[in-house]
N, C-alpha and C positions, 0 to 999 in steps of 0.2 A: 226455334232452337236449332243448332246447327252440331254438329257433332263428325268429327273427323275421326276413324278408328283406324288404327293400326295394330297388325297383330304381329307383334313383337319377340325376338330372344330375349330381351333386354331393354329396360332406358332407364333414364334418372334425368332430374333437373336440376339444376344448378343455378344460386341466389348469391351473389357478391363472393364465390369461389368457393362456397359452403353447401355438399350436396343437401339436397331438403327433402327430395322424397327419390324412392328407387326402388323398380323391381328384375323380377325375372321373366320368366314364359308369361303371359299374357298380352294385354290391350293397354295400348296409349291411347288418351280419349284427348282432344284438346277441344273444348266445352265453348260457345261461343251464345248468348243468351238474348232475344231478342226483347224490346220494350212488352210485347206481347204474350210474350211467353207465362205460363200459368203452370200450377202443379200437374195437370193433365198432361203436357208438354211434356214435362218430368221424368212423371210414371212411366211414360209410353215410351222416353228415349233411356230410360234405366231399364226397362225390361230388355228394349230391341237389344242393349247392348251388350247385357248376360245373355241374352237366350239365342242371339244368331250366330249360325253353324261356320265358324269361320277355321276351325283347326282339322288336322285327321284325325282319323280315329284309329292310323297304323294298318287296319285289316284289307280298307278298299283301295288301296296307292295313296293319291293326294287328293282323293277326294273327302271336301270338307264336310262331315258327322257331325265333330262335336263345339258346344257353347263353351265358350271360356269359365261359366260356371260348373257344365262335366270335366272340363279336365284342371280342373279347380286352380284356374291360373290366379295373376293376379294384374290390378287394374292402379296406373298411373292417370292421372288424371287433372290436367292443367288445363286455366283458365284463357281464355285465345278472343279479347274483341274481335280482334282481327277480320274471323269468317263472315262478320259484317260490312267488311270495307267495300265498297263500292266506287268502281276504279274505273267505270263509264266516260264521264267529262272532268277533264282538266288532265293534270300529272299528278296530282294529289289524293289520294283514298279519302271519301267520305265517308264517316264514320257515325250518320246519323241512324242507322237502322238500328248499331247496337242500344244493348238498354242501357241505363245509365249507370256508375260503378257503384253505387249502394245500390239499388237494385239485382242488379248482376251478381253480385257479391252474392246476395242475401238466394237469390235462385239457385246462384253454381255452389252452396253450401249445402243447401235440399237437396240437390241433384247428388251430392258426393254422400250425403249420408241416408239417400240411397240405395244407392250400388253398395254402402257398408253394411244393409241388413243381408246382403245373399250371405255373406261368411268370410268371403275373400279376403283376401289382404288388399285394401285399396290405400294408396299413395296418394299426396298431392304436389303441387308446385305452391308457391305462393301467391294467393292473388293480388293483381297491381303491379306488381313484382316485376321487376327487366329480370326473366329466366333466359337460361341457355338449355335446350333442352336436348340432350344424344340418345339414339335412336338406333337401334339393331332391328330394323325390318326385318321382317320374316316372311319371305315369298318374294317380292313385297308382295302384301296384302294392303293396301290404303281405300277408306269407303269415306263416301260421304254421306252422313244421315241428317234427314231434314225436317222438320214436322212445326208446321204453322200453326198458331194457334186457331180455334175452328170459331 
């Protein structure tokens, strides 16, 4: 499982010109699922993602204290094959590594409900979907979290 976090003023996504999901202060997650991937995967990239210290806390300058779950932001969260493409040989992204889209689908909806038991206000995009997705970086702050299944 592959997970891109971005720690945000703002984003929303946008589905044939009709916003579908949108937040405020928080985390863009853009969720990529691998054939391998299991609940364990899940759990482990829904904790990292509430509980790692990526905001201030105001008191120390810019050093980052608090979890997007202390400073009870909120989490946008769209489906991305994509961080599977593999862009090794040819001009063309292979795209066997992702899982397949009933699969995917069925993982990145565990995954989203989730991150919906901390409390937060969690957003989505549509999955499948041709999203356009805008983005107010904050810092930036952009991570890449990765966790194979064992």
């Amino acid at each position: 499982m592959r997970v891109v976090i971005q720690r945000v003023k703002s984003s929303q996504v946008t589905v044939n010109g009709e916003i579908v999901g949108q937040i405020g202060r928080g985390l863009n997650l853009l969720v990529g699922i691998a054939p391998t991937d299991t609940e364990a995967e899940l759990d482990w990239m829904a904790r990292k993602c509430l509980e790692l210290r990526l905001f201030p806390d105001g008191k120390n300058g810019d050093r980052w204290e608090k979890s997007v779950r202390e400073i009870e932001g909120e989490l946008l969260v769209i489906s991305q094959f994509t961080l599977y493409g593999d862009c090794r040989k040819g001009r063309r992204p292979s795209f066997s590594n992702s899982a397949s889209g009933q699969q995917a689908e069925a993982l990145y909806e565990q995954f989203v409900s989730k991150l919906r038991t901390s409390g937060l206000r969690v957003e989505t995009g549509k999955f499948g979907a041709m999203m356009q997705v805008s983005i107010e970086n904050d810092g930036p702050v952009t991570l890449l979290l990765e966790r194979e299944a064992s």
